[in-house]
C-alpha positions, 0 to 999 in steps of 0.5 A: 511496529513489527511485521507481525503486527501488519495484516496483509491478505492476497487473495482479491476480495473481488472480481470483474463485474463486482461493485467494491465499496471501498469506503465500507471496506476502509471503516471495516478496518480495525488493525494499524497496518492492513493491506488488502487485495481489491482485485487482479486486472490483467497482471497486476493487483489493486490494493487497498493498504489502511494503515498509521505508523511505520512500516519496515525498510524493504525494497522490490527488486523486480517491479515498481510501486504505485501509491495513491493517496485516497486520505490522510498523510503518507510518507515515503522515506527513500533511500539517498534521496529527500521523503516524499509527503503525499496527502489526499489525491496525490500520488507517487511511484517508487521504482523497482530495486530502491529501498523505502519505508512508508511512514504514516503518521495519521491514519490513512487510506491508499491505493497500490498497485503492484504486479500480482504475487508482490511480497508486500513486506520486500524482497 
């Protein structure tokens, strides 16, 4: 999969005080690799990332990154350590400057988040 083929929207679909159906946002979905802003809370971004296949090998420099599975099977290959396979309500964090690639290899719903104005495809 290329990067041209991930569809990555910033701009949060909501606000403070607004309801999100995140179930109806995740069946909307028809693309193999999207990932959407929900919402801004304070300095950070709450995304949703819909995605199956492979992902790009990229690393954050500045900040962590948070994934939380809502459903399906995620992969997380790290760098010079063991893959981390998380499935529903499971979650982990890579930390800032190691370099990953999420491997998805059924179609899967997850929850990031990250310091606002992240570049979702690396540093």
């Amino acid at each position: 999969m290329s990067q041209l083929d991930y569809s990555i929207n910033y701009q949060p679909l909501f606000t403070a005080l607004q309801t999100m159906d995140v179930q109806a946002l995740i069946d909307q979905v028809k693309e193999p690799w999207y990932n959407q802003t929900l919402i801004q809370v304070g300095d950070v971004w709450v995304r949703l990332g819909v995605m199956q296949g492979e992902f790009h090998w990229h690393k954050h420099d500045e900040q962590d990154e948070f994934f939380f599975v809502l459903d399906g099977l995620f992969r997380i290959e790290l760098q010079d350590a063991e893959t981390v396979e998380l499935g529903p309500r499971q979650a982990f964090t890579v930390p800032a400057r190691m370099l990953h690639r999420p491997v998805v290899p059924v179609r899967s719903a997850v929850l990031m988040i990250e310091k606002a104005g992240v570049i979702a495809t690396g540093d």
